[in-house]
C-alpha positions in Angstrom: 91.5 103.7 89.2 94.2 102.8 91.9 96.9 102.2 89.4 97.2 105.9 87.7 98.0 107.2 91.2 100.5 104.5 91.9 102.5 104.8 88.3 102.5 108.5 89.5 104.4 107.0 92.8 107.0 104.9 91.6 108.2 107.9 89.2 108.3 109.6 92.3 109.9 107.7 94.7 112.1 109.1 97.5 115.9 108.7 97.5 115.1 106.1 100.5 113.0 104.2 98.4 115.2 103.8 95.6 117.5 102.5 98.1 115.1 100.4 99.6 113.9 98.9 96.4 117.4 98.2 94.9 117.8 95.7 98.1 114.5 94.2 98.1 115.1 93.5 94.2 118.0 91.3 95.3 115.8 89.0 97.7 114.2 87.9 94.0 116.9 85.1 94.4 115.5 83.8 97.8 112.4 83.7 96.5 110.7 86.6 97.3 108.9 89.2 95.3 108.4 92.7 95.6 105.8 95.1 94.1 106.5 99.3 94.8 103.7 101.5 95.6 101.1 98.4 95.1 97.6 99.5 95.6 96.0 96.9 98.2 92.2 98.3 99.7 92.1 101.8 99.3 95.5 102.6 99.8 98.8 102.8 98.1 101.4 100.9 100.2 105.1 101.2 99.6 106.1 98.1 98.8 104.5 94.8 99.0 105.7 91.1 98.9 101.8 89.4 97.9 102.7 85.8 98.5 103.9 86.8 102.6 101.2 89.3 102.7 104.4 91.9 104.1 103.9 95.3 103.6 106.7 97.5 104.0 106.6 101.3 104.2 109.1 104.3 104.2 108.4 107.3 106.8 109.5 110.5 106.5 109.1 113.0 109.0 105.7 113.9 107.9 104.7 110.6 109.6 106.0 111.8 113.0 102.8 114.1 113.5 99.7 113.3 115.9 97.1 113.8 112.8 99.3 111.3 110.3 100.6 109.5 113.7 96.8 108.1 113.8 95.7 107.8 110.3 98.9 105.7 110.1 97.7 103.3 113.1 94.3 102.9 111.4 95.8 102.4 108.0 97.6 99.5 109.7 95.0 98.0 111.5 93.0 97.5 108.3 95.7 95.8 106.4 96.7 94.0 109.3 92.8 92.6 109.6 93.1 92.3 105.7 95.8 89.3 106.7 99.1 91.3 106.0 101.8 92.4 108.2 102.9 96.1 108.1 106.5 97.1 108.9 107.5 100.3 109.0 110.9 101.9 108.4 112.3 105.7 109.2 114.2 107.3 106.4 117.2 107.6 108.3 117.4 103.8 109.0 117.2 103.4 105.7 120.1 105.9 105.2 122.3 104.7 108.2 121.3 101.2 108.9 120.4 99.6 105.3 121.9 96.2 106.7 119.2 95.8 109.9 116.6 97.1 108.0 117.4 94.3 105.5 118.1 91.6 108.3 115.1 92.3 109.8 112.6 92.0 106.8 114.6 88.8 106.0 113.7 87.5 109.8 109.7 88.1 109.1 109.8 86.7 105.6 111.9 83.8 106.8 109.5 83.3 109.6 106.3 82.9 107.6 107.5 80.3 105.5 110.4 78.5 103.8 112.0 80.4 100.8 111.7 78.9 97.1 115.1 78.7 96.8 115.5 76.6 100.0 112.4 74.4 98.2 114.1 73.5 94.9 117.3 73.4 96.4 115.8 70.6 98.9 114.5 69.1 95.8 117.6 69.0 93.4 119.9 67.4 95.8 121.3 64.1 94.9 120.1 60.9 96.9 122.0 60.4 99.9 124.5 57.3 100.0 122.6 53.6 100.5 119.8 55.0 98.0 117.7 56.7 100.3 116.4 60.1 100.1 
């Protein structure tokens, strides 16, 4: 069962996804929510926002090989032709550049589709002046 091997992942997280995962817990208020080492297929991805089909994973240097280089490219391909979109971050842009890594997860989600909070805040404003709205 997929899930046993991704419990053992989240109590195993790296130090960069910790980080990663305290950020991505504060875009809750724009709307958009995160799931950590999700299983989607037959793979365990990072993290995973299910309603923007964004995928989101954390390299180490262990992904900088030829061998895991590839498997990485095929891994992608299949989730991208399962509908999602993969991006992929190094650890050390998670260590030194936390604010564009952010920024630019915020630009994708942004770009598929209007945030809930943009939605209900649309809806609870008052009725212009004259009566319409």
């Amino acid at each position: 069962m997929a899930n046993e091997p991704a419990r053992a992942l989240r109590k195993r997280m790296t130090p960069q996804e910790v980080k990663l995962w305290v950020r991505l817990r504060e875009l809750r208020d724009l709307g958009f929510h995160f799931r950590r080492q999700s299983p989607i297929l037959s793979y365990i991805v990072d993290f995973e926002c299910r309603r923007m089909k964004l995928i989101l994973e954390v390299d180490g240097g262990q992904h900088g090989g030829d061998r895991t280089l590839q498997r990485d490219v095929e891994r992608d391909q299949q989730l991208k032709r399962a509908g999602y979109r993969v991006l992929r971050f190094w650890n050390n842009q998670i260590d030194l550049e936390m604010e564009g890594v952010i920024e630019t997860i915020l630009s994708v989600l942004e770009a598929q589709g209007p945030t809930r909070l943009a939605t209900s805040k649309a809806r609870c404003e008052p009725p212009s002046p004259g009566g319409e709205g």
